[in-house]
N, CA, C and O atoms as CSV, one atom per row, in Angstrom:
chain,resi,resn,atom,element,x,y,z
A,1,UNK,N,N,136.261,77.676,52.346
A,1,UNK,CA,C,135.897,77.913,53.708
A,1,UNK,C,C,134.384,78.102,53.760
A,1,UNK,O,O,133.778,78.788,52.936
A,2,UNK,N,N,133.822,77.471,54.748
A,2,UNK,CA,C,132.053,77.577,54.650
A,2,UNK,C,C,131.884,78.080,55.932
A,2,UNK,O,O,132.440,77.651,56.942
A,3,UNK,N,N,130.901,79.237,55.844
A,3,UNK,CA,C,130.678,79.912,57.349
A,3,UNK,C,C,129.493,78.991,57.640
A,3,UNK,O,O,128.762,78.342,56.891
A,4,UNK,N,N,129.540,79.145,59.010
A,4,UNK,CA,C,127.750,78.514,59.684
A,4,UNK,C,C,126.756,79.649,60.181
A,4,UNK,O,O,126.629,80.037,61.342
A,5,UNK,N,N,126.206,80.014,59.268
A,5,UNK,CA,C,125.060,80.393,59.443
A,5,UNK,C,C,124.711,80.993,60.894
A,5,UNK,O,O,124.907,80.137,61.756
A,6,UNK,N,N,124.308,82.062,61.349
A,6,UNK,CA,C,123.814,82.654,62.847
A,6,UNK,C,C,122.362,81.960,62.800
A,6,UNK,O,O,121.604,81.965,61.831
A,7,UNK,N,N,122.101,81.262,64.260
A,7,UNK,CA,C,120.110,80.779,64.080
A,7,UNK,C,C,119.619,81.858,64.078
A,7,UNK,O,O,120.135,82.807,64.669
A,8,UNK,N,N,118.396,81.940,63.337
A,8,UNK,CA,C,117.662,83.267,63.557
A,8,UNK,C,C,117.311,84.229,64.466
A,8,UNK,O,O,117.301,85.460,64.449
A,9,UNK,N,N,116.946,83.151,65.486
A,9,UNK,CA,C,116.708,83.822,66.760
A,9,UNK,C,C,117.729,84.523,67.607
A,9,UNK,O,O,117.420,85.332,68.482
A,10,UNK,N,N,118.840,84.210,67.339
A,10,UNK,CA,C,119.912,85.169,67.703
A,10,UNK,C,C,120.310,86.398,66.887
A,10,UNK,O,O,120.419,87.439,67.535
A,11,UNK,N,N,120.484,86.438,65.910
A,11,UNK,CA,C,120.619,87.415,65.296
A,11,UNK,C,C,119.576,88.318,65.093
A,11,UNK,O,O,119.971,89.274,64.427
A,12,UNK,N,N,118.311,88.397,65.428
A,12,UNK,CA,C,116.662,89.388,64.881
A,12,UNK,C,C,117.095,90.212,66.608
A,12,UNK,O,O,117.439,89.655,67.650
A,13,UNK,N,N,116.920,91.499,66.351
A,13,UNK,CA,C,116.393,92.337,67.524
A,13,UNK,C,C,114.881,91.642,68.070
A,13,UNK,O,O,114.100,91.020,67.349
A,14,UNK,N,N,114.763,91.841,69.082
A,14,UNK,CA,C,113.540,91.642,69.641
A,14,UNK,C,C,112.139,92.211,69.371
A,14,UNK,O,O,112.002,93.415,69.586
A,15,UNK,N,N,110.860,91.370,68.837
A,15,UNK,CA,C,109.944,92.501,67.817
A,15,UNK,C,C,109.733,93.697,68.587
A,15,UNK,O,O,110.127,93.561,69.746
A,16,UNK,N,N,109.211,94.888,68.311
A,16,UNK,CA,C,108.847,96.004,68.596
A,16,UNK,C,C,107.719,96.311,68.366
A,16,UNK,O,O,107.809,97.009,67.356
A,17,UNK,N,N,106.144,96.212,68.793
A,17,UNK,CA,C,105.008,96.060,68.760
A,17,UNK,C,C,104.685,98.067,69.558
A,17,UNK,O,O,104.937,98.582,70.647
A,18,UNK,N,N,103.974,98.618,68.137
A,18,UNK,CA,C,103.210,99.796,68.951
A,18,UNK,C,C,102.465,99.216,69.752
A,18,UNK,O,O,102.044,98.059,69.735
A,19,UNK,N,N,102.226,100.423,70.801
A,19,UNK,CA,C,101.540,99.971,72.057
A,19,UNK,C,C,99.568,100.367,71.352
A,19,UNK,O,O,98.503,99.877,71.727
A,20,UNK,N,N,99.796,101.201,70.487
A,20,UNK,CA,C,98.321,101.096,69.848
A,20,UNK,C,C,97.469,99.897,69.448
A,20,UNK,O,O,96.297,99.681,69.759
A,21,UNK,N,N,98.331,99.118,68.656
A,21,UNK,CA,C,98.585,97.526,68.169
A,21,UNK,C,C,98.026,96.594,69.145
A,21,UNK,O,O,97.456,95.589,68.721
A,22,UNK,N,N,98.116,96.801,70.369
A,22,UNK,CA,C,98.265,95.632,71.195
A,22,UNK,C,C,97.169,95.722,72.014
A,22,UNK,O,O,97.065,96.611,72.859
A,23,UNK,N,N,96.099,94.622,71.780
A,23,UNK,CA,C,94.816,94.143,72.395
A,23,UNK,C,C,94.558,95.023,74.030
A,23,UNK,O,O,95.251,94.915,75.041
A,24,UNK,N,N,93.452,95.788,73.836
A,24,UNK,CA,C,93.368,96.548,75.697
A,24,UNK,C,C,93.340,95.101,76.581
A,24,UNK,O,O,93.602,95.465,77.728
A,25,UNK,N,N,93.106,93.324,76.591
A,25,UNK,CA,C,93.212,92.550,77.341
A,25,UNK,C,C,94.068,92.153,77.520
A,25,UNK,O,O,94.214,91.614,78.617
A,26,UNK,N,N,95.118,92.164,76.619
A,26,UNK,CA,C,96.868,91.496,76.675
A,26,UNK,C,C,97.377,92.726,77.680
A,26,UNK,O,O,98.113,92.509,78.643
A,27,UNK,N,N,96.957,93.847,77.374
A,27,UNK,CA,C,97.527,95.100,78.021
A,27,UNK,C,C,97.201,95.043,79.727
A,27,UNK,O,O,98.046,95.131,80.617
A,28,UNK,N,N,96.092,94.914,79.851
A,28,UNK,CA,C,95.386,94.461,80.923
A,28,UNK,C,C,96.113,93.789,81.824
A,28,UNK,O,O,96.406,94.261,82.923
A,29,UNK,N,N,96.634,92.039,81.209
A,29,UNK,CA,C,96.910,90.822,81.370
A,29,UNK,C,C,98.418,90.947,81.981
A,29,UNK,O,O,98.834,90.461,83.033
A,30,UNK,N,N,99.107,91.725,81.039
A,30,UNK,CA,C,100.611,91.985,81.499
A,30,UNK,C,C,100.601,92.787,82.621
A,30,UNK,O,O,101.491,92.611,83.454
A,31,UNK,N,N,99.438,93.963,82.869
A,31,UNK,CA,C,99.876,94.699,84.325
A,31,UNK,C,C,99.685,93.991,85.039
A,31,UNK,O,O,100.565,93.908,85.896
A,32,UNK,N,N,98.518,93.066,85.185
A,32,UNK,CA,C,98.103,92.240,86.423
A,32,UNK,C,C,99.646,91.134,86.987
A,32,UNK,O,O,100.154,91.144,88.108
A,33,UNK,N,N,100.079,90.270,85.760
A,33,UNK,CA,C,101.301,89.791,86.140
A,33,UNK,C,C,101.892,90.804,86.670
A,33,UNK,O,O,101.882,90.725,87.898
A,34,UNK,N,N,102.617,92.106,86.101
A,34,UNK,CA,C,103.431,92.632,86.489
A,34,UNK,C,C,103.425,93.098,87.950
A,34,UNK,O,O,104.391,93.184,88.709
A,35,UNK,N,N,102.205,93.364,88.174
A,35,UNK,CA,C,101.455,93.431,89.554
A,35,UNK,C,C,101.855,92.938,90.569
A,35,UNK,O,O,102.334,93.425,91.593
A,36,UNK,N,N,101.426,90.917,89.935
A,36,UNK,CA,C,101.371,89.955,91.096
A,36,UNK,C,C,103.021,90.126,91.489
A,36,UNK,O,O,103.347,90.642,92.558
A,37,UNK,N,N,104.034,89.630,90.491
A,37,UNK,CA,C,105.301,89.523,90.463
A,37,UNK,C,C,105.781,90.199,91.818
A,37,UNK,O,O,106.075,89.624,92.866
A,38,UNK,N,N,105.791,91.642,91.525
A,38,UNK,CA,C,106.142,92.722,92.311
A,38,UNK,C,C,105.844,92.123,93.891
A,38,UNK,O,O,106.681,91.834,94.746
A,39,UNK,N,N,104.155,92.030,93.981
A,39,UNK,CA,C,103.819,91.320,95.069
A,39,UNK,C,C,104.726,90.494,95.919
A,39,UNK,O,O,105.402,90.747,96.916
A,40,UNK,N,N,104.436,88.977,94.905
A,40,UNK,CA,C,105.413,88.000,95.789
A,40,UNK,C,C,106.934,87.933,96.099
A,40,UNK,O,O,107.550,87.174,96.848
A,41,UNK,N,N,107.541,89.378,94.970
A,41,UNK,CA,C,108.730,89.820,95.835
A,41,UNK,C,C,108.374,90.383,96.881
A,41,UNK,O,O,108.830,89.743,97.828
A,42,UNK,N,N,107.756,91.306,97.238
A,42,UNK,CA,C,107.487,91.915,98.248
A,42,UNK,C,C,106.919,91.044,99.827
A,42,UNK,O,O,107.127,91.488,100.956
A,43,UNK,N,N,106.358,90.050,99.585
A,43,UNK,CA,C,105.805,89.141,100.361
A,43,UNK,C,C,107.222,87.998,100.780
A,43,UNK,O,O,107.116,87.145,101.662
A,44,UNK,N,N,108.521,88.212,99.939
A,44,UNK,CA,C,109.436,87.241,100.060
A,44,UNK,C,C,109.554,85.828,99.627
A,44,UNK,O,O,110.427,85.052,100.018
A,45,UNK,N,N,108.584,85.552,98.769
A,45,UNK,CA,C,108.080,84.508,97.668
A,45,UNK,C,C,109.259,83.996,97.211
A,45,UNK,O,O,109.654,82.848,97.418
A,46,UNK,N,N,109.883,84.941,96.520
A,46,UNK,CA,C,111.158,84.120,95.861
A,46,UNK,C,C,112.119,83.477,96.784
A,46,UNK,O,O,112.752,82.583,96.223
A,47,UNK,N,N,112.374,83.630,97.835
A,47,UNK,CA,C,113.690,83.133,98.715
A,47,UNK,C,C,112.577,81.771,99.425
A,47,UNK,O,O,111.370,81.564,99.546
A,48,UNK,N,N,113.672,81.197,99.708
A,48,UNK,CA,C,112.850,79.507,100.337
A,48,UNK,C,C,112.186,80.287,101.268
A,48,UNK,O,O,111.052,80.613,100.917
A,49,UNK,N,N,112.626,80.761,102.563
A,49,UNK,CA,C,112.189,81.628,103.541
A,49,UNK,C,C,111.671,82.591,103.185
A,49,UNK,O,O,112.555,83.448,103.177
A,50,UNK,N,N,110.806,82.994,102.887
A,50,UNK,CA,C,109.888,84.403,102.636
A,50,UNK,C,C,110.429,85.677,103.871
A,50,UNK,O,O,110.501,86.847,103.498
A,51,UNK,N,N,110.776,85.300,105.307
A,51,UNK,CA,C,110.652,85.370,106.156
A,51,UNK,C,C,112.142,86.774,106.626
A,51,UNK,O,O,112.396,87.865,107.138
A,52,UNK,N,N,112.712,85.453,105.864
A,52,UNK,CA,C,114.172,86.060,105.486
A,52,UNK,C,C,114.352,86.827,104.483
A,52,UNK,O,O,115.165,87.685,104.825
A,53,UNK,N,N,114.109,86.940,103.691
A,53,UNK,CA,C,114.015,87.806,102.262
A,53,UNK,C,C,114.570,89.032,102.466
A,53,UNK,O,O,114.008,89.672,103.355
A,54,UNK,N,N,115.677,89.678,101.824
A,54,UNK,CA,C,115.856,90.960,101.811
A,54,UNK,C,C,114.424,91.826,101.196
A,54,UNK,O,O,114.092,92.900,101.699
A,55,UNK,N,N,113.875,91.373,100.379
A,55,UNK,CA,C,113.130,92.427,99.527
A,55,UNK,C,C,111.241,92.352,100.745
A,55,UNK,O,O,110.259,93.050,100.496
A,56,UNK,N,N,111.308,91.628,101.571
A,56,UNK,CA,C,110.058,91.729,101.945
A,56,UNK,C,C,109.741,92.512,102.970
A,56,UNK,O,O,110.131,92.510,104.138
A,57,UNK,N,N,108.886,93.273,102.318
A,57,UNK,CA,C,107.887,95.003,102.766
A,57,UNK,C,C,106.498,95.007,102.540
A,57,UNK,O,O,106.010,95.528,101.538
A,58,UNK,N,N,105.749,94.381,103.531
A,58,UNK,CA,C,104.602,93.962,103.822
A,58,UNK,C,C,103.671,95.512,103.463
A,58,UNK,O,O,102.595,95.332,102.892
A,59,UNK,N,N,104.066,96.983,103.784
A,59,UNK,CA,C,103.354,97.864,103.194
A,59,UNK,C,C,103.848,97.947,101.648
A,59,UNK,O,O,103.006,98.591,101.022
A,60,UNK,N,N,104.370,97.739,101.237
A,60,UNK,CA,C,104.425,97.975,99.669
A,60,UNK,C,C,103.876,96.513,99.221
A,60,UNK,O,O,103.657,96.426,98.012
A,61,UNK,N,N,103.659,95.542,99.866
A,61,UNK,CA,C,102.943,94.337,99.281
A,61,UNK,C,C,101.564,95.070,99.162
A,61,UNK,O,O,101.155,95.229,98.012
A,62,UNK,N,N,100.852,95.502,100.109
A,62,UNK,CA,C,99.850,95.575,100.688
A,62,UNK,C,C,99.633,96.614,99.696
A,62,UNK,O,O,98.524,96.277,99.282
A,63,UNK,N,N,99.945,97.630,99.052
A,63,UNK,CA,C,99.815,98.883,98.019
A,63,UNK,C,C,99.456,98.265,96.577
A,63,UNK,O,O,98.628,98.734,95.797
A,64,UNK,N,N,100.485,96.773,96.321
A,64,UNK,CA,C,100.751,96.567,95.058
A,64,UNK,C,C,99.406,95.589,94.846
A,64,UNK,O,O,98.608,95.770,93.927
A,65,UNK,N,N,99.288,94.556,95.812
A,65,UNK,CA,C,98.071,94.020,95.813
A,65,UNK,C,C,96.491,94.623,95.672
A,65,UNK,O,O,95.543,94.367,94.930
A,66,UNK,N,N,96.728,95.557,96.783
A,66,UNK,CA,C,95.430,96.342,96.659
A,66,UNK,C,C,95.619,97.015,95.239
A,66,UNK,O,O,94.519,97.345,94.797
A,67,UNK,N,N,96.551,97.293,94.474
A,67,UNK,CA,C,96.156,98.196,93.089
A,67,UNK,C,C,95.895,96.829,92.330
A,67,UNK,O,O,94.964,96.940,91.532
A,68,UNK,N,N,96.517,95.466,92.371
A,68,UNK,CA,C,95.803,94.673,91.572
A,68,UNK,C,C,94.460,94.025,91.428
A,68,UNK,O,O,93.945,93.528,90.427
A,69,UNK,N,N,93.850,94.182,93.086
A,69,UNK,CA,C,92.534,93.967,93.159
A,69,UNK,C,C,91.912,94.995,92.681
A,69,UNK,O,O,90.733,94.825,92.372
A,70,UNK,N,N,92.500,96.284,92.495
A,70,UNK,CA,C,91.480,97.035,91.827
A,70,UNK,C,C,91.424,96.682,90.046
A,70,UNK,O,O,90.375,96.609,89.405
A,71,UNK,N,N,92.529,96.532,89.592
A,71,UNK,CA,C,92.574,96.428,88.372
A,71,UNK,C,C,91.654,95.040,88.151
A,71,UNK,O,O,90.687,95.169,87.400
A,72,UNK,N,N,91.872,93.806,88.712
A,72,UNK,CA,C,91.528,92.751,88.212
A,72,UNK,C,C,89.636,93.174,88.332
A,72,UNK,O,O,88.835,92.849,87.456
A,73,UNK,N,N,89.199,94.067,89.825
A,73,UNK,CA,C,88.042,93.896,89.402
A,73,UNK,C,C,87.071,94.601,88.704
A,73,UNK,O,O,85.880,94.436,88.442
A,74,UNK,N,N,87.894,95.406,88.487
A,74,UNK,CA,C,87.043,96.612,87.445
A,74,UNK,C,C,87.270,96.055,85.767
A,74,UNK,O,O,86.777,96.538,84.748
A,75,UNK,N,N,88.126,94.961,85.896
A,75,UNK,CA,C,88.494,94.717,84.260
A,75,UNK,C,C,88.026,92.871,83.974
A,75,UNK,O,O,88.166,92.206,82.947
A,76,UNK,N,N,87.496,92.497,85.218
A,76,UNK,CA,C,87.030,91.062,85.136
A,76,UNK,C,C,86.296,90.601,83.858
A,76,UNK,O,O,86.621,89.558,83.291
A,77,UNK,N,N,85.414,91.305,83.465
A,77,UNK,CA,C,84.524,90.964,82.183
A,77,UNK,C,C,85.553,90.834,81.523
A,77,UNK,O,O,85.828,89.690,81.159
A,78,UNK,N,N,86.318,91.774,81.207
A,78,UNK,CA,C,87.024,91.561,79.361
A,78,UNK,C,C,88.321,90.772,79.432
A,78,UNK,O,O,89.060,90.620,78.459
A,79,UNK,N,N,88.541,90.300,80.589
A,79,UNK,CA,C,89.959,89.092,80.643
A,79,UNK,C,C,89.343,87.807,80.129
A,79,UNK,O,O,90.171,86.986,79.737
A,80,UNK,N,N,88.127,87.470,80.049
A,80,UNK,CA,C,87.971,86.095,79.514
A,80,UNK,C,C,88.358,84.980,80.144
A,80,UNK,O,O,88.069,84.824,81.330
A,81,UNK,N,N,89.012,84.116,79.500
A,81,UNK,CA,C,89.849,82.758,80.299
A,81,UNK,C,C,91.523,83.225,80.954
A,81,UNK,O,O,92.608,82.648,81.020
A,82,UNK,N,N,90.990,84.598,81.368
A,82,UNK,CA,C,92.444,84.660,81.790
A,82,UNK,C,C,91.817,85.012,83.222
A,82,UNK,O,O,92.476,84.827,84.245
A,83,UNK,N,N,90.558,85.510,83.249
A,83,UNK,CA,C,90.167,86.317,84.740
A,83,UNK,C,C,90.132,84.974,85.965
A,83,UNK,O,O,90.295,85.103,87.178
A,84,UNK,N,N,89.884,83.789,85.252
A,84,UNK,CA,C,89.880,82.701,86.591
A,84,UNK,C,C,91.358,82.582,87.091
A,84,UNK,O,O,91.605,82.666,88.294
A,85,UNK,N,N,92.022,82.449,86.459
A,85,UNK,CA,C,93.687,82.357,86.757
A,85,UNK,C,C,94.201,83.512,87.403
A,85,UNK,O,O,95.080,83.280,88.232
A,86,UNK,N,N,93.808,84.950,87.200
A,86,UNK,CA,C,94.489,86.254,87.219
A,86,UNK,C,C,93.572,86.485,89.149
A,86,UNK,O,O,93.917,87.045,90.190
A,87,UNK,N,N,92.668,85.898,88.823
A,87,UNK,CA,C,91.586,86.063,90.033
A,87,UNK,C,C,92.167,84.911,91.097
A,87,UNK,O,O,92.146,85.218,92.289
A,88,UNK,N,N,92.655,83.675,90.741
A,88,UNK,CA,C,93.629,82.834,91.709
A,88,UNK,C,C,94.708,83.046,92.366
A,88,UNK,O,O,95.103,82.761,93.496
A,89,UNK,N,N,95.352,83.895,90.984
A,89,UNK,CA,C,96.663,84.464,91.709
A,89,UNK,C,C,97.049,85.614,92.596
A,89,UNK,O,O,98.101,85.897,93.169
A,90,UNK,N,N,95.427,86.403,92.508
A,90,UNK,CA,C,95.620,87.977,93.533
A,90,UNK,C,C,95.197,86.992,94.886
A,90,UNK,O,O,95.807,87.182,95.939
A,91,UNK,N,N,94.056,85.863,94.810
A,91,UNK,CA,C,93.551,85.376,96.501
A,91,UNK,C,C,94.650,84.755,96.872
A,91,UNK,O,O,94.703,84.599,98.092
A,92,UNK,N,N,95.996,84.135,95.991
A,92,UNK,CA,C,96.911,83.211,96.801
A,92,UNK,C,C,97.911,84.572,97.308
A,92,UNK,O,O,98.672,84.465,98.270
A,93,UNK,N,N,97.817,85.462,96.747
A,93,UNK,CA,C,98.579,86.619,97.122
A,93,UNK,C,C,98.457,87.064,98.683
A,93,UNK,O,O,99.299,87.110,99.580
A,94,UNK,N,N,96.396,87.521,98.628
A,94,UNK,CA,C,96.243,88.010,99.710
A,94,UNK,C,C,96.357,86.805,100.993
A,94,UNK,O,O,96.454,86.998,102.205
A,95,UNK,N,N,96.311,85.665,100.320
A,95,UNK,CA,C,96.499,84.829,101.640
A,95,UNK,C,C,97.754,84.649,102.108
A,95,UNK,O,O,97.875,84.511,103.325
A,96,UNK,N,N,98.971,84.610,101.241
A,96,UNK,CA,C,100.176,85.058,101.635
A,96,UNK,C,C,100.517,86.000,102.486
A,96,UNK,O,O,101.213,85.709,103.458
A,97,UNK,N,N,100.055,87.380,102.249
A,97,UNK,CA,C,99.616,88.243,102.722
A,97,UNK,C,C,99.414,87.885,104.373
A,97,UNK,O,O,100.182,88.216,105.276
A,98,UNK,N,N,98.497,87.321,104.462
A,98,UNK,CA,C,97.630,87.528,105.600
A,98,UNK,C,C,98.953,86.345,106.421
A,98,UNK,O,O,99.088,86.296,107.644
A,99,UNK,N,N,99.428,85.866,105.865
A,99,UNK,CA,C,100.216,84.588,106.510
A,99,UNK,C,C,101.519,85.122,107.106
A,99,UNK,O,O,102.111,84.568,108.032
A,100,UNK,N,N,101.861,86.085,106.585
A,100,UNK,CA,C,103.523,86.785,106.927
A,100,UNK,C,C,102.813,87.689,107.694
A,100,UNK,O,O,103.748,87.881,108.472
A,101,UNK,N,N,101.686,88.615,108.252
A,101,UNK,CA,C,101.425,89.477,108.852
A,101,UNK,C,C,101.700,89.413,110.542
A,101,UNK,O,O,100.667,89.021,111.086
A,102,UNK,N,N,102.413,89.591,111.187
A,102,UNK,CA,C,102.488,89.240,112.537
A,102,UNK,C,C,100.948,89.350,113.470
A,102,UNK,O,O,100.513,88.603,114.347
A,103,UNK,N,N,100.439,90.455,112.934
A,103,UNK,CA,C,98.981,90.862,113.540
A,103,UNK,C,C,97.967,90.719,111.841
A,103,UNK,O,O,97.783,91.743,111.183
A,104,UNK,N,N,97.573,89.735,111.490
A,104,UNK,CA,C,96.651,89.195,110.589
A,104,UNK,C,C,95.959,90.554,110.480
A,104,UNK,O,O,96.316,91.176,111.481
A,105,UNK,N,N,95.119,91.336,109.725
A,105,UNK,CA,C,94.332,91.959,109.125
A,105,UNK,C,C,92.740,91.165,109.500
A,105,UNK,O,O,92.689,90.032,109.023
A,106,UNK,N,N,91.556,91.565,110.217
A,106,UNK,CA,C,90.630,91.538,109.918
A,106,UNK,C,C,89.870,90.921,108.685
A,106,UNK,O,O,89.808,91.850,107.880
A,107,UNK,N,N,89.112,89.547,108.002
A,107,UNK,CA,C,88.607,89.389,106.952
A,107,UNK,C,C,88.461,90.579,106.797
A,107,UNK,O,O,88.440,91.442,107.675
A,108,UNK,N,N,88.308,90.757,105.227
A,108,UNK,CA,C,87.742,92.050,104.863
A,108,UNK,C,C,88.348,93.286,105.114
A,108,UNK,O,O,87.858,94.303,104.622
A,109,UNK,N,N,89.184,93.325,105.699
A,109,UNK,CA,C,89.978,94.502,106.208
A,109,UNK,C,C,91.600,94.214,105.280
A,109,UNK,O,O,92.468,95.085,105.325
A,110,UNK,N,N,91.803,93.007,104.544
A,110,UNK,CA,C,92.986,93.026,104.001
A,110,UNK,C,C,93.467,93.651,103.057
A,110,UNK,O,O,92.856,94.700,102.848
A,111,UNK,N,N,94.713,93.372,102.063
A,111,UNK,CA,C,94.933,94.190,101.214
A,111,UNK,C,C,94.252,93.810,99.785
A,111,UNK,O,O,94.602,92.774,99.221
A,112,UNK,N,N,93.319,94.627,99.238
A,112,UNK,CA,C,92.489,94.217,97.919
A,112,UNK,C,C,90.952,93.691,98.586
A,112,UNK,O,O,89.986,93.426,97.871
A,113,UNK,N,N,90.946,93.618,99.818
A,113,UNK,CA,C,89.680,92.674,99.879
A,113,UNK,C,C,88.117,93.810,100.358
A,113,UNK,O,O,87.052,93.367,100.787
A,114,UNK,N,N,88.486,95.467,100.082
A,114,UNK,CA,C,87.217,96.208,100.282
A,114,UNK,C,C,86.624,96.094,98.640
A,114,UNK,O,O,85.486,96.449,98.335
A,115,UNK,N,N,87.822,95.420,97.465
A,115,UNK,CA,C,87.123,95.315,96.264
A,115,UNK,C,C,87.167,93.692,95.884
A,115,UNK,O,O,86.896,93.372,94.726
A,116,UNK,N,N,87.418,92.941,96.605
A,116,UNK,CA,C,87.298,91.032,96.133
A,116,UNK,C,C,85.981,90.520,97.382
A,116,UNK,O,O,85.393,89.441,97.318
A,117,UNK,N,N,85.785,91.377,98.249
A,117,UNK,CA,C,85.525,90.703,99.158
A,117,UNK,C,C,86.730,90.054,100.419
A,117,UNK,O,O,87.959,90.097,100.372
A,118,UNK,N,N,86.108,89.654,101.158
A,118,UNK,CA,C,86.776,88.771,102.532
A,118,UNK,C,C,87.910,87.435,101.862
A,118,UNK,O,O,87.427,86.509,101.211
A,119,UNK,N,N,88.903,87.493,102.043
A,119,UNK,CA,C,89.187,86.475,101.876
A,119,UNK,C,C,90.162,85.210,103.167
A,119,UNK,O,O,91.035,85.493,103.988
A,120,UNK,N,N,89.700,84.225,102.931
A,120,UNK,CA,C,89.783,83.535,104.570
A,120,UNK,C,C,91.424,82.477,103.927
A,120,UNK,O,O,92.010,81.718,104.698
């Protein structure tokens, strides 16, 4: 009788990396995703209709965004080739943002934009 072998990747627990270990920009990199994510649930991103969305709460968008514009811009230098991408994905945010708002926000008055600037 010959067994078949488990693939590796099924059988290994998932690695376990101290959080000491792990680069302050990867660390960085993952809140900002974790950030945006949150966001475009909140904005109703995931459902075809944004509009319709159970999960969309334009003040908790507006909280989660503004904490990622703070993070992205106080930490812009040390993201590297990640800050052009990480910096695309908070302005498509706030323009989302500004697009589901029944009463639009003021340039400059939006969520994240007293630390990105105006965004149109």
């Amino acid at each position: 009788m010959t067994s078949i072998p488990e693939p590796a990747n099924e059988s290994r627990e998932p690695e376990v990396r101290e959080l000491a270990d792990v680069p302050a920009v990867e660390v960085i990199s993952r809140a900002a995703v974790m950030l945006m994510s949150s966001a475009a649930e909140k904005l109703g991103l995931s459902e075809p209709d944004p509009s319709e969305s159970p999960y969309l709460d334009l003040d908790e968008a507006r909280r989660v965004i503004t904490a990622l514009a703070g993070l992205v811009t106080a930490s812009v230098e040390y993201l590297g080739p990640h800050a052009g991408p990480i910096r695309e994905g908070l302005q498509a945010l706030q323009k989302a943002f500004r697009e589901a708002s029944a009463h639009p926000d003021e340039p400059g008055k939006g969520p994240g934009e007293k630390y990105t600037g105006p965004v149109y």
